[in-house]
KEFIZA-893817 format. One record per atom (N, C-alpha, C): residue number from 1; residue in three letters; atom name; y, x, z. Coordinates in nm, 3 decimals, decimal comma, always signed. Example, Ala and Ser with C-alpha at 12.3 -4.5 7.8 and 13.67 -1.06 7.14 Angstrom:
# KEFIZA-893817
{1; Ala; N; {-0,569; +1,319; +0,780}} {1; Ala; CA; {-0,450; +1,230; +0,780}} {1; Ala; C; {-0,330; +1,320; +0,780}} {2; Ser; N; {-0,225; +1,285; +0,708}} {2; Ser; CA; {-0,106; +1,367; +0,714}} {2; Ser; C; {+0,003; +1,290; +0,787}} 
***
This chain:
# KEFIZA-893817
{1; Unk; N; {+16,609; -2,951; -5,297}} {1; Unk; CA; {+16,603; -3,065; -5,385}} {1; Unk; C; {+16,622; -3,191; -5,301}} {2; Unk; N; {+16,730; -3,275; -5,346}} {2; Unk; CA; {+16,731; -3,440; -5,288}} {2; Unk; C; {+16,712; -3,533; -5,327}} {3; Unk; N; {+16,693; -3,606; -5,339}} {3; Unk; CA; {+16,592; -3,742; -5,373}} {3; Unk; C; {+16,707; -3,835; -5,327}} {4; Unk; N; {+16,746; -3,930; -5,387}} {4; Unk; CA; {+16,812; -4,011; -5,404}} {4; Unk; C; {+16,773; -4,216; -5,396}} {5; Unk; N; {+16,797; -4,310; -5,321}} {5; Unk; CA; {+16,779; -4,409; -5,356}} {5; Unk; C; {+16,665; -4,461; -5,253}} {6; Unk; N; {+16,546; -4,420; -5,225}} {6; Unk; CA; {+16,404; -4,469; -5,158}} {6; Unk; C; {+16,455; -4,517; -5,025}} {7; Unk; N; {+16,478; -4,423; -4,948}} {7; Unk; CA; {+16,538; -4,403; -4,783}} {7; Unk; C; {+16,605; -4,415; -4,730}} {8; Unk; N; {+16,666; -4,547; -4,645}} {8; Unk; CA; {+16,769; -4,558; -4,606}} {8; Unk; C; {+16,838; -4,466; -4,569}} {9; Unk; N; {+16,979; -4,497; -4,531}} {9; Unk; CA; {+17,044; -4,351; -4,514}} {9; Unk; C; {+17,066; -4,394; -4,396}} {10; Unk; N; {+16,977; -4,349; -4,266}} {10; Unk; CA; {+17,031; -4,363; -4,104}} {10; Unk; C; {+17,103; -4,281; -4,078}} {11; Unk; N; {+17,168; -4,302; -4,009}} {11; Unk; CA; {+17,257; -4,243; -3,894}} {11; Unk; C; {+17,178; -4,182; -3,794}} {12; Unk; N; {+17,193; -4,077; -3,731}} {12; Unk; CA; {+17,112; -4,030; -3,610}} {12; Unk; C; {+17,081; -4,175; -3,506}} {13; Unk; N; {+17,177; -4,201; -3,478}} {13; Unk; CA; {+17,199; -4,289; -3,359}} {13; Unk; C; {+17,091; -4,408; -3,385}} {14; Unk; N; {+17,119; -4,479; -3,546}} {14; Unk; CA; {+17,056; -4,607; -3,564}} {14; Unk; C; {+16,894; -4,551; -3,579}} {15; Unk; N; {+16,854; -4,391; -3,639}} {15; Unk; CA; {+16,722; -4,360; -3,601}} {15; Unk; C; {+16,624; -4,334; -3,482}} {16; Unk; N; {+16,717; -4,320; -3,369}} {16; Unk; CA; {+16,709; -4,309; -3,240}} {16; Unk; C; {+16,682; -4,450; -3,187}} {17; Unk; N; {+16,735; -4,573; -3,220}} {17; Unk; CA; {+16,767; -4,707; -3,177}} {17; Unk; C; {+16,609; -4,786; -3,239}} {18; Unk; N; {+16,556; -4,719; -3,354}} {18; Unk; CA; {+16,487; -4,753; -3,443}} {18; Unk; C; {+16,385; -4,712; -3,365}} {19; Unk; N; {+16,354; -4,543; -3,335}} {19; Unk; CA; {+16,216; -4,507; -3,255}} {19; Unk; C; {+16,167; -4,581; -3,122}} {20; Unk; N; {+16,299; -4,582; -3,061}} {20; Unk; CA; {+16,318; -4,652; -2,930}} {20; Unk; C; {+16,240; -4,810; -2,974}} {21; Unk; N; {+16,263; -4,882; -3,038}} {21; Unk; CA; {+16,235; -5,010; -3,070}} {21; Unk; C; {+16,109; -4,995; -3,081}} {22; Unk; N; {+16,054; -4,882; -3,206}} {22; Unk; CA; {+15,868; -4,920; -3,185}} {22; Unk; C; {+15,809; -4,850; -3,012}} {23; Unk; N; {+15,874; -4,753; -2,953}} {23; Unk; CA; {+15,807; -4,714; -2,867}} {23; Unk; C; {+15,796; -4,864; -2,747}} {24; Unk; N; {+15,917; -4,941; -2,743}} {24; Unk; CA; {+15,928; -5,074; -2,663}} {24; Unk; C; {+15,768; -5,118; -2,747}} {25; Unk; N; {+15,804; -5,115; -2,888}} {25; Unk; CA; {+15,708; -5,241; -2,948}} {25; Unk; C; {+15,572; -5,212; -2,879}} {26; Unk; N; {+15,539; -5,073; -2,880}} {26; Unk; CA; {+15,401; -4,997; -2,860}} {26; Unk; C; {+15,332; -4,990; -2,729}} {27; Unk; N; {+15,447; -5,005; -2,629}} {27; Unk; CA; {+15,450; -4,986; -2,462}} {27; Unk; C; {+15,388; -5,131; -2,486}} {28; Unk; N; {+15,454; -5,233; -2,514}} {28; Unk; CA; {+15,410; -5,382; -2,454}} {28; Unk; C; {+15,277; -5,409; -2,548}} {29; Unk; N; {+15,231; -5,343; -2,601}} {29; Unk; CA; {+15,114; -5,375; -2,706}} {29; Unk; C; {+14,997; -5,405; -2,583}} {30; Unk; N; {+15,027; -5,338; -2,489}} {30; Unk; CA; {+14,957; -5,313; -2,356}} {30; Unk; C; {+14,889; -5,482; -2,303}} {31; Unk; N; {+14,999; -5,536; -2,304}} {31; Unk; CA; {+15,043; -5,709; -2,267}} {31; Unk; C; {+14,893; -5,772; -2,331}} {32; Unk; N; {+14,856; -5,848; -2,275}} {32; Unk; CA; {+14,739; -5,928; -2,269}} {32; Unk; C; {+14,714; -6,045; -2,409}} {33; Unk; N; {+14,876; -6,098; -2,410}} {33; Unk; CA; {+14,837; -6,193; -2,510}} {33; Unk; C; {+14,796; -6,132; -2,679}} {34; Unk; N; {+14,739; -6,264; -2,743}} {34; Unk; CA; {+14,713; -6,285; -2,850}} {34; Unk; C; {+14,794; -6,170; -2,983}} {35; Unk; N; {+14,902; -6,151; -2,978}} {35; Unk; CA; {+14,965; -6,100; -3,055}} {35; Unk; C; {+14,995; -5,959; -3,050}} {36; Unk; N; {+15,022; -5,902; -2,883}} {36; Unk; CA; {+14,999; -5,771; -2,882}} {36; Unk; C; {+14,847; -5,749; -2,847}} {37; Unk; N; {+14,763; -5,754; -2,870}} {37; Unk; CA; {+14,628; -5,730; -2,905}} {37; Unk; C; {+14,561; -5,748; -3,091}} {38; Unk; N; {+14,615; -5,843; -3,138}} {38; Unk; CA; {+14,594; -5,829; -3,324}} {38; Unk; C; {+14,559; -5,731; -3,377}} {39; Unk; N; {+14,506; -5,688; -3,376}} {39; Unk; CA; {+14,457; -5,570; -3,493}} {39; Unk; C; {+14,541; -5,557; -3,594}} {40; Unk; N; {+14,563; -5,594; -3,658}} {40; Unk; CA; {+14,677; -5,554; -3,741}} {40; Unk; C; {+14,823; -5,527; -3,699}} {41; Unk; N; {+14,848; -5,585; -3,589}} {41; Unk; CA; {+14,994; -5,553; -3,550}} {41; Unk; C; {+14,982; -5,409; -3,479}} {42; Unk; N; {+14,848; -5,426; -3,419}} {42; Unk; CA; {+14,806; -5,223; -3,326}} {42; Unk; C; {+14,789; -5,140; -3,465}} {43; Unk; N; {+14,732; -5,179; -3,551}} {43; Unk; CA; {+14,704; -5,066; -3,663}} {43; Unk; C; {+14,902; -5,062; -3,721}} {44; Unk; N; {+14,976; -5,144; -3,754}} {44; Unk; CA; {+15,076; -5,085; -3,791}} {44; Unk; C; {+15,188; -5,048; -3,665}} {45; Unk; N; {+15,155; -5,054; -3,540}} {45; Unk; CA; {+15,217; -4,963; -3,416}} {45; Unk; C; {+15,129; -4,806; -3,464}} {46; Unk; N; {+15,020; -4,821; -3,441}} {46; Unk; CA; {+14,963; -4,708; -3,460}} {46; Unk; C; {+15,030; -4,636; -3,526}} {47; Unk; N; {+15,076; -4,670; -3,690}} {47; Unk; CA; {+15,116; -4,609; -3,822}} {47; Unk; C; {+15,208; -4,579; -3,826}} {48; Unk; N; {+15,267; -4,623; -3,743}} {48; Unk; CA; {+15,417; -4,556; -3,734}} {48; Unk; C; {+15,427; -4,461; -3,672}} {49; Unk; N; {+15,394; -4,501; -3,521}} {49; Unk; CA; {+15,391; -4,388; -3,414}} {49; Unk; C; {+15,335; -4,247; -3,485}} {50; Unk; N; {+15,230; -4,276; -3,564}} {50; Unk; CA; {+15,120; -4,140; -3,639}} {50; Unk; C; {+15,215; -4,045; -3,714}} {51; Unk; N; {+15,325; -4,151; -3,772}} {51; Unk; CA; {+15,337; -4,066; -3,891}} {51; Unk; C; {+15,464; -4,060; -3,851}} {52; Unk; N; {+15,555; -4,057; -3,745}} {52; Unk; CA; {+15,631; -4,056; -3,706}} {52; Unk; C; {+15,702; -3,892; -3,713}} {53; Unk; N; {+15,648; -3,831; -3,670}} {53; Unk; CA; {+15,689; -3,636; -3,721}} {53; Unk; C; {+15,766; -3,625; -3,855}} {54; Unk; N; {+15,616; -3,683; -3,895}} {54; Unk; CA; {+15,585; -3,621; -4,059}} {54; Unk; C; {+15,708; -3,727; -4,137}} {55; Unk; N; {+15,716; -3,827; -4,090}} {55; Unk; CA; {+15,834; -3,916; -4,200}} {55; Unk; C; {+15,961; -3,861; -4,148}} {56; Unk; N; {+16,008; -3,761; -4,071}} {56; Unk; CA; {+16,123; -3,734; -3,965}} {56; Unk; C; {+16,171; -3,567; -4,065}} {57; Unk; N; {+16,015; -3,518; -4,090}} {57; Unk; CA; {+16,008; -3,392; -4,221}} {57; Unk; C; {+16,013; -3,466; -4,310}} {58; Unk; N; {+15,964; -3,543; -4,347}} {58; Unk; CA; {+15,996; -3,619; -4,546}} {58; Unk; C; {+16,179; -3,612; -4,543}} {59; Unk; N; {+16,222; -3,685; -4,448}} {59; Unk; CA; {+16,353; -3,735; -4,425}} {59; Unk; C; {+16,417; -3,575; -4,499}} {60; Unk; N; {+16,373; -3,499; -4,324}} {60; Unk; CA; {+16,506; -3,401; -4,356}} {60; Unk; C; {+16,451; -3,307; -4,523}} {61; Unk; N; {+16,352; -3,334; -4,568}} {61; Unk; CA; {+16,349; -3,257; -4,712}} {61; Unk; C; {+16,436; -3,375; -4,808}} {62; Unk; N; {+16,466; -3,469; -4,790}} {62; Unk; CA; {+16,524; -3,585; -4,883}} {62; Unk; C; {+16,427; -3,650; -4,961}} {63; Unk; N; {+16,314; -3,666; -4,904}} {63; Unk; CA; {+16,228; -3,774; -4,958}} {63; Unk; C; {+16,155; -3,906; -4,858}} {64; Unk; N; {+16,176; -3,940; -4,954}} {64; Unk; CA; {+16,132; -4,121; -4,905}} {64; Unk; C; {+15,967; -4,098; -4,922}} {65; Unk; N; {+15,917; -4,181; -4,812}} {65; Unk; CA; {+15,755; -4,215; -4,819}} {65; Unk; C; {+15,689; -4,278; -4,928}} {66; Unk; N; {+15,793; -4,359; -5,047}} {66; Unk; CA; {+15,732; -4,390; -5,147}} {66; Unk; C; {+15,732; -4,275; -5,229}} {67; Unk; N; {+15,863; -4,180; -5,190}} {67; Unk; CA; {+15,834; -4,100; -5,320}} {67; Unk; C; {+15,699; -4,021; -5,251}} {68; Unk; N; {+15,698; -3,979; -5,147}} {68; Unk; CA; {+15,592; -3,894; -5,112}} {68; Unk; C; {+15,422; -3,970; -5,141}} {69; Unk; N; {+15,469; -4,030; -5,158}} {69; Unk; CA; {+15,318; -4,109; -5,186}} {69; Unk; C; {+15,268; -4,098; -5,336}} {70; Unk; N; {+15,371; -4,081; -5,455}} {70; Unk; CA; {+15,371; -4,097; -5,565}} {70; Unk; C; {+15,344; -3,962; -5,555}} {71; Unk; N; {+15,395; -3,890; -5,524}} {71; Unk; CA; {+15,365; -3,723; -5,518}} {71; Unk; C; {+15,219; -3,669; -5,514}} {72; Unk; N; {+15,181; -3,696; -5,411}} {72; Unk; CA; {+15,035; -3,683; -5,297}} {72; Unk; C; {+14,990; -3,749; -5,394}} {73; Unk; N; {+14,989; -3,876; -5,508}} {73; Unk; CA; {+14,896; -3,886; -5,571}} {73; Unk; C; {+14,844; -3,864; -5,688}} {74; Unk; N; {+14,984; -3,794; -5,774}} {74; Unk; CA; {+15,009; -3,734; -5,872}} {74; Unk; C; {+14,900; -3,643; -5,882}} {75; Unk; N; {+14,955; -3,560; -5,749}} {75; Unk; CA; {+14,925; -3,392; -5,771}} {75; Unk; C; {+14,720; -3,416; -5,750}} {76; Unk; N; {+14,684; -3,512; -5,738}} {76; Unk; CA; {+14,515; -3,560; -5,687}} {76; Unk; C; {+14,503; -3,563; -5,869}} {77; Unk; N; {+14,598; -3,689; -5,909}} {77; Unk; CA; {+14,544; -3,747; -6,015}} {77; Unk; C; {+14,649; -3,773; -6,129}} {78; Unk; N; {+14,682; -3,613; -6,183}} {78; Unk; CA; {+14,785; -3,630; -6,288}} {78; Unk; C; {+14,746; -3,757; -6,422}} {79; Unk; N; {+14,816; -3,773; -6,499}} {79; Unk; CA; {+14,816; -3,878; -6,629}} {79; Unk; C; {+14,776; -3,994; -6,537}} {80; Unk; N; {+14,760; -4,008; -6,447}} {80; Unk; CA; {+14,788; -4,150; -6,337}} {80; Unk; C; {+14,884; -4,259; -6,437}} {81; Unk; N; {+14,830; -4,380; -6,515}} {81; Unk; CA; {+14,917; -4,504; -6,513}} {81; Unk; C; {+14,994; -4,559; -6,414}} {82; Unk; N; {+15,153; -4,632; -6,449}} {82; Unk; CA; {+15,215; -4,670; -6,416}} {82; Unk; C; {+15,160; -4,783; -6,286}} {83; Unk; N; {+15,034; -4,845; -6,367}} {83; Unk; CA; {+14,993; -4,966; -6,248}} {83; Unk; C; {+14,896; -4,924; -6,163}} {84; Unk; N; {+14,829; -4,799; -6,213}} {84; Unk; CA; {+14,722; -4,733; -6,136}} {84; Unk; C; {+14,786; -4,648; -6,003}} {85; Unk; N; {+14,923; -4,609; -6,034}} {85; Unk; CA; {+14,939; -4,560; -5,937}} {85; Unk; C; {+15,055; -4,673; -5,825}} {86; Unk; N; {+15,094; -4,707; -5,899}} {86; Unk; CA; {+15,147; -4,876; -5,836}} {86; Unk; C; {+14,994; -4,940; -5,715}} {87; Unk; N; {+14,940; -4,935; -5,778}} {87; Unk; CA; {+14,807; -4,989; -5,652}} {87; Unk; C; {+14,764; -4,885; -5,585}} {88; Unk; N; {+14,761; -4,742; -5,646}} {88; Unk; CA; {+14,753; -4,675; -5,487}} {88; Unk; C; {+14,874; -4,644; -5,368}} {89; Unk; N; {+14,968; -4,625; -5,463}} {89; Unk; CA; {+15,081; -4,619; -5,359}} {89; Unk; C; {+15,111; -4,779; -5,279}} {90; Unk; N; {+15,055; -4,893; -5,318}} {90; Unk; CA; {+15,117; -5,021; -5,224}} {90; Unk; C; {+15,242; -5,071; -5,278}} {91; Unk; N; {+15,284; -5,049; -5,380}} {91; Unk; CA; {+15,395; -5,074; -5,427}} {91; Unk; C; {+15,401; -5,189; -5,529}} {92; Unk; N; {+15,444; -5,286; -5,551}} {92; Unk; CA; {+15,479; -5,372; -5,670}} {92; Unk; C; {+15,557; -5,293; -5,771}} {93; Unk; N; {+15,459; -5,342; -5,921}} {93; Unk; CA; {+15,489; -5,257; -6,021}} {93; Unk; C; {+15,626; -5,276; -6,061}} {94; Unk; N; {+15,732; -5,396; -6,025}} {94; Unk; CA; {+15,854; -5,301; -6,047}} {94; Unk; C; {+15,937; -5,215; -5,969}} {95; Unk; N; {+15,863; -5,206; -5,870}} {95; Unk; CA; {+15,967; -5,145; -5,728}} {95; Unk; C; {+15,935; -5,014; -5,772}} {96; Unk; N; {+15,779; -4,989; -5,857}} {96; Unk; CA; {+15,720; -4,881; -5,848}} {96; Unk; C; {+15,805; -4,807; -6,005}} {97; Unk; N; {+15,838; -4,895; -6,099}} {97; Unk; CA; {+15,921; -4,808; -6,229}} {97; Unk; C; {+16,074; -4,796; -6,158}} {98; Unk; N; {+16,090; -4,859; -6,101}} {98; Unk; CA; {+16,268; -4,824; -6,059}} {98; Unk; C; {+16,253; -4,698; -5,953}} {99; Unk; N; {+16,125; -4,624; -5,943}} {99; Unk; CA; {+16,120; -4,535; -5,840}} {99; Unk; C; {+16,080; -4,415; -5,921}} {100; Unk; N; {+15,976; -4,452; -6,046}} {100; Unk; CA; {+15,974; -4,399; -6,110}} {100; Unk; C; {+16,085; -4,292; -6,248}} {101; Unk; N; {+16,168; -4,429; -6,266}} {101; Unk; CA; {+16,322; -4,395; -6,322}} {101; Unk; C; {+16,400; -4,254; -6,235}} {102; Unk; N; {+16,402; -4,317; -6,108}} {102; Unk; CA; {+16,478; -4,212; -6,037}} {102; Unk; C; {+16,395; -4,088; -5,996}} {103; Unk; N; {+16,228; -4,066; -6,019}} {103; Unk; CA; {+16,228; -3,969; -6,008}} {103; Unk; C; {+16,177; -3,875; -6,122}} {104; Unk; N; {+16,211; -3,942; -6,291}} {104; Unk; CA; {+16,213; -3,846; -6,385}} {104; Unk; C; {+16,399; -3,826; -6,369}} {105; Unk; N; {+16,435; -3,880; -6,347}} {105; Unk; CA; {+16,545; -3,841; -6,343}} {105; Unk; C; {+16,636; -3,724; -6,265}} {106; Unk; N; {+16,556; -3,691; -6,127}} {106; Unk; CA; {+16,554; -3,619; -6,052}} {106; Unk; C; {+16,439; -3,510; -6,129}} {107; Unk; N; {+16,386; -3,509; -6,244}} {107; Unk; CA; {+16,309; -3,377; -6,270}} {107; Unk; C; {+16,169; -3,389; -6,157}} {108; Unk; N; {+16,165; -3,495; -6,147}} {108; Unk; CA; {+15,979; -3,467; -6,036}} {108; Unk; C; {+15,864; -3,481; -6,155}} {109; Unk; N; {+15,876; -3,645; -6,218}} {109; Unk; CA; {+15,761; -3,650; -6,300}} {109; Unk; C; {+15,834; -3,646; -6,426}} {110; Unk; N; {+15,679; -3,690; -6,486}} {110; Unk; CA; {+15,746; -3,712; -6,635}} {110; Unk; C; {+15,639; -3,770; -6,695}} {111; Unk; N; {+15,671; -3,862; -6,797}} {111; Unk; CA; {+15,653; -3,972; -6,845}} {111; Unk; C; {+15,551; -3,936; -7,015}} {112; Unk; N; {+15,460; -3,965; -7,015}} {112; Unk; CA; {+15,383; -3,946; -7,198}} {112; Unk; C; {+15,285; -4,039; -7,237}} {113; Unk; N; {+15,344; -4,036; -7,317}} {113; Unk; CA; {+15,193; -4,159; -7,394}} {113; Unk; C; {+15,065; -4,113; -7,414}} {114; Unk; N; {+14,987; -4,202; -7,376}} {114; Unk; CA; {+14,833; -4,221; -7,375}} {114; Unk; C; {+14,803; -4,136; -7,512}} {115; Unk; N; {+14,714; -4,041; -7,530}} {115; Unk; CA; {+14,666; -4,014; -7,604}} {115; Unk; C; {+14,594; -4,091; -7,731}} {116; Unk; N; {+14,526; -4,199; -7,667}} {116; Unk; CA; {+14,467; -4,287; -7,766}} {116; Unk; C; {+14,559; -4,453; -7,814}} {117; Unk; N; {+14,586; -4,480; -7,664}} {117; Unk; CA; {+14,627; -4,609; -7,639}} {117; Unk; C; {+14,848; -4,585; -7,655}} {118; Unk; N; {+14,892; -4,570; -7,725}} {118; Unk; CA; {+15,064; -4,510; -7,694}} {118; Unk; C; {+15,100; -4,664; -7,634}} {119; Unk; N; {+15,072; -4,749; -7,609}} {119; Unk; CA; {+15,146; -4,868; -7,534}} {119; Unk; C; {+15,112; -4,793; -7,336}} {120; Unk; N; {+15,011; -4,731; -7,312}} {120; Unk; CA; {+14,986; -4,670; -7,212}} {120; Unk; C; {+15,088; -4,558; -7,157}} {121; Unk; N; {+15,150; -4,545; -7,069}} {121; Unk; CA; {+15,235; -4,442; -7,006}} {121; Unk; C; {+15,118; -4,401; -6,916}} {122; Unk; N; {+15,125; -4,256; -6,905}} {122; Unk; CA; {+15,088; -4,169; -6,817}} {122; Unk; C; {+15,199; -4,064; -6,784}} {123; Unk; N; {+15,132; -4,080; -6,626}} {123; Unk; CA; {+15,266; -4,016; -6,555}} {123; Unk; C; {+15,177; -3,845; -6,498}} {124; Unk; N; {+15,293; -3,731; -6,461}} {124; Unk; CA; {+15,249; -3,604; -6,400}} {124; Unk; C; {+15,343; -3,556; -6,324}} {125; Unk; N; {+15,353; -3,502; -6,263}} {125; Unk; CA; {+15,444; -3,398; -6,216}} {125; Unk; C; {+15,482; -3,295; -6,294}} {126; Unk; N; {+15,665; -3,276; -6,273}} {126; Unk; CA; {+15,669; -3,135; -6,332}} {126; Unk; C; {+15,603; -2,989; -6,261}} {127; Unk; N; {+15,700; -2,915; -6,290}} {127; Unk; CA; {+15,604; -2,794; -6,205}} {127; Unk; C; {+15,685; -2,795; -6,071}} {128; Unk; N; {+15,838; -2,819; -6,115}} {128; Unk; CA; {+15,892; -2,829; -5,965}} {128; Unk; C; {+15,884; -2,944; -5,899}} {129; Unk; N; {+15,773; -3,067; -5,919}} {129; Unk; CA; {+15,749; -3,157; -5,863}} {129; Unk; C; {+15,656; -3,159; -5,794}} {130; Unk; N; {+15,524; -3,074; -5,866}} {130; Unk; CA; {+15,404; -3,013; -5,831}} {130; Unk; C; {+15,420; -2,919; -5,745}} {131; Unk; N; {+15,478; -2,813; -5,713}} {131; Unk; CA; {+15,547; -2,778; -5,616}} {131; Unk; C; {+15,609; -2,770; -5,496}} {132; Unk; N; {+15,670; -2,891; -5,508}} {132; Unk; CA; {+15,754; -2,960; -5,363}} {132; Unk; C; {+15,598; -3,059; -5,307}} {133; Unk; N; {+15,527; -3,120; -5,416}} {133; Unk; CA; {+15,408; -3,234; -5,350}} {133; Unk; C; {+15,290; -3,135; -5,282}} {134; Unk; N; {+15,304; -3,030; -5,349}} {134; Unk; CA; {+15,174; -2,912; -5,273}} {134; Unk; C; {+15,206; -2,918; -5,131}} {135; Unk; N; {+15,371; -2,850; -5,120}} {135; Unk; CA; {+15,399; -2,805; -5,011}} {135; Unk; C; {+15,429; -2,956; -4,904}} {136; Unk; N; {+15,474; -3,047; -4,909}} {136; Unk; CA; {+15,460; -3,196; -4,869}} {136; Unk; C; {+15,280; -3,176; -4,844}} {137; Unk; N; {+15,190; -3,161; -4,893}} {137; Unk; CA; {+15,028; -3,193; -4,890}} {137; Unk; C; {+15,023; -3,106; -4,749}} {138; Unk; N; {+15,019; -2,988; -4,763}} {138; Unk; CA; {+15,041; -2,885; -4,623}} {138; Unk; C; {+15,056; -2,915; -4,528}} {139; Unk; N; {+15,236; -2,994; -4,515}} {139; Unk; CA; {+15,258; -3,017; -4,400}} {139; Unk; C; {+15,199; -3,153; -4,342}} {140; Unk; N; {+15,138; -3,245; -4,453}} {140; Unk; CA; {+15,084; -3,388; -4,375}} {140; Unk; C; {+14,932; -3,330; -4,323}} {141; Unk; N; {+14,865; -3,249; -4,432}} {141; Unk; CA; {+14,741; -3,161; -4,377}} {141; Unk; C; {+14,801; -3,121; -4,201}} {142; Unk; N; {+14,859; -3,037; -4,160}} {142; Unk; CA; {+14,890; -2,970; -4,031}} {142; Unk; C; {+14,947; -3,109; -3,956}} {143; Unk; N; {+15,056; -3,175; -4,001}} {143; Unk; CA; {+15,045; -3,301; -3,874}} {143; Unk; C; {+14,969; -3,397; -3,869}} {144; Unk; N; {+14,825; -3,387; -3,990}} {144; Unk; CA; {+14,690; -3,491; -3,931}} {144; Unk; C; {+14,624; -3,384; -3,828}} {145; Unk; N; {+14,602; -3,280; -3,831}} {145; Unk; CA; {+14,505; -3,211; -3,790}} {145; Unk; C; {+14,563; -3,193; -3,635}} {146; Unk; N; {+14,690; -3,163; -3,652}} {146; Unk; CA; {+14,776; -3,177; -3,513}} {146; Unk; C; {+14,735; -3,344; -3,436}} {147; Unk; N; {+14,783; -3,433; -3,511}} {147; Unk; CA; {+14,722; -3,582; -3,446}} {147; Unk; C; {+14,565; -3,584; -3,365}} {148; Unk; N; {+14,481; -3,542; -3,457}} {148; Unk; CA; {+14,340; -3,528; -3,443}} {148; Unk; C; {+14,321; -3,509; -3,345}} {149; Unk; N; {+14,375; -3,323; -3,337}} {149; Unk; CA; {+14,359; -3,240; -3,184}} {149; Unk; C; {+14,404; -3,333; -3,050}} {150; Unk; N; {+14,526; -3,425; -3,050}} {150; Unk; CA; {+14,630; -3,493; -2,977}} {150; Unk; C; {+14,465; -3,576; -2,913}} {151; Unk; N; {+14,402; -3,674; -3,061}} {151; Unk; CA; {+14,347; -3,779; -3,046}} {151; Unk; C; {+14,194; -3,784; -3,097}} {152; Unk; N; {+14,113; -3,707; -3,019}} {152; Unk; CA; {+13,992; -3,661; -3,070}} {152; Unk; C; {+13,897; -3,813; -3,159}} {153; Unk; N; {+13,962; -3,925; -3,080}} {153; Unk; CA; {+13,863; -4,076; -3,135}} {153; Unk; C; {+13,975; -4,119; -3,255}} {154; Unk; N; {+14,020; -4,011; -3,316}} {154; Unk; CA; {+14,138; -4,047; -3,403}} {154; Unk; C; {+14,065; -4,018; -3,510}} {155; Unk; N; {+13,914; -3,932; -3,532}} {155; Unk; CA; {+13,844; -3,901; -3,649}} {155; Unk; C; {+13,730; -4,034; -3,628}} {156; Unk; N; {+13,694; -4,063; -3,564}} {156; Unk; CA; {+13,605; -4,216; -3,526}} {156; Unk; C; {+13,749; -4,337; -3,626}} {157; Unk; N; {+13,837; -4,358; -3,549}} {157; Unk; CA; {+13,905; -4,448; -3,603}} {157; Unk; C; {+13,897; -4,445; -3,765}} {158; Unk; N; {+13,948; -4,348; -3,781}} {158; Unk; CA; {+13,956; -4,325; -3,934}} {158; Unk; C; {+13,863; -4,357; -4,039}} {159; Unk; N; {+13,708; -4,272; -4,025}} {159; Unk; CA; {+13,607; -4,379; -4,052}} {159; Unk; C; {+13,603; -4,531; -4,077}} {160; Unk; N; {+13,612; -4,587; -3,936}} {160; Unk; CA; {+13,658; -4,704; -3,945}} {160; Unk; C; {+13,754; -4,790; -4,033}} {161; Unk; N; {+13,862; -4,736; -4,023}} {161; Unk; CA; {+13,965; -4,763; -4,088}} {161; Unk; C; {+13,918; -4,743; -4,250}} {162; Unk; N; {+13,862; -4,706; -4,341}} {162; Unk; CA; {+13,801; -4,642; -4,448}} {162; Unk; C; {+13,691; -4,784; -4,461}} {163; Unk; N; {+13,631; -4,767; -4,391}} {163; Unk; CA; {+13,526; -4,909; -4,355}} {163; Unk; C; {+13,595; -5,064; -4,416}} {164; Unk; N; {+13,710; -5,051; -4,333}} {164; Unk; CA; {+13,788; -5,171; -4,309}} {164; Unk; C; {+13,844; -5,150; -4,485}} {165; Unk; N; {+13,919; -5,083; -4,519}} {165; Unk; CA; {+13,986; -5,104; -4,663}} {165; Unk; C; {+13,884; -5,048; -4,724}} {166; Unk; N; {+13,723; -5,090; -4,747}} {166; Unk; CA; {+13,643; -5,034; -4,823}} {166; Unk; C; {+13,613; -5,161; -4,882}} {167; Unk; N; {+13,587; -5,238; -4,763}} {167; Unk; CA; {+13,560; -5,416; -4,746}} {167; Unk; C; {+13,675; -5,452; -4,816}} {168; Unk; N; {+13,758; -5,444; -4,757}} {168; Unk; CA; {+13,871; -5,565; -4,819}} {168; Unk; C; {+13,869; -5,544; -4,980}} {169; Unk; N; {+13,827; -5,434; -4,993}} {169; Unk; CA; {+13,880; -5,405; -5,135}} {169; Unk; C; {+13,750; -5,475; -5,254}} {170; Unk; N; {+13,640; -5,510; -5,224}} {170; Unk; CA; {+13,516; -5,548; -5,237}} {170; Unk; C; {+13,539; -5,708; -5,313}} {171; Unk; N; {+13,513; -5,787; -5,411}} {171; Unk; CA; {+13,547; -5,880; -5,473}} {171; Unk; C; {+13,490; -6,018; -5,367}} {172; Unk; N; {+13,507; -6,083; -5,363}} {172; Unk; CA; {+13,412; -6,173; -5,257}} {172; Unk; C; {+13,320; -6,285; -5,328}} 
***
């Protein structure tokens, strides 16, 4: 199955040019000043570098990280709303229906009205959507657990990290 539209379409070469660039970015994070020290600029070196395998497998199955995200959260929390799952995936709700479009269209989800409320869309996976997101769940399961082993203060971080978007998320 291919997935269409999410993922740029690199070239070996320009993906090679691309890794090379965060590993430069990640090497000098080292550097003393203000900016490679930020916390936020190390947490998204981190995020890349982390998921760097696993987005390299999304690729060669033909899926994009948004679609995989919509997937992974489907298959948690079928009849998921359009904006409910728009805020877990990080997505702005129209980036998130034009992703949505292309993937009833591709046969992943599918689209039904609210039982009570019909102005409400609720979204699911088909079965061959449910399917491909199981087996996607597996392999991000085996390359966290692989990371982990790599990075034993990588289960400390995480905590943390959980901490950190527990707060932010908190009304002030």
């Amino acid at each position: 199955m291919r997935f269409d539209g999410s993922w740029p379409d690199f070239d070996e070469r320009s993906t090679r040019a691309f890794w090379k660039l965060v590993v430069m970015s990640a090497s000098s994070a080292a550097g003393s000043g203000f900016f490679e020290n930020y916390l936020p600029h190390l947490l998204t070196l981190a995020a890349v570098a982390a998921s760097r395998a696993f987005d390299e497998e999304l690729r060669e199955r033909g899926v994009s990280l948004p679609v995989w995200r919509v997937m992974a959260v489907l298959l948690e929390r079928p009849g998921e709303t359009v904006t409910g799952l728009a805020k877990r995936c990080l997505l702005q709700q129209p980036t998130m229906t034009k992703l949505l479009d292309r993937m009833e269209r591709d046969r992943v989800v599918q689209r039904s009205p609210d039982r009570q409320d019909h102005r409400i869309v609720r979204l699911s996976l088909t079965t061959e959507g449910a399917a491909l997101a199981a087996t996607l769940v597996e392999a991000a399961k085996h390359h966290e657990a692989a990371l982990l082993a790599r990075h034993p203060q990588a289960a400390t971080i995480k905590e943390g990290l959980r901490s950190i978007a527990a707060e932010q998320g908190r009304p002030k």
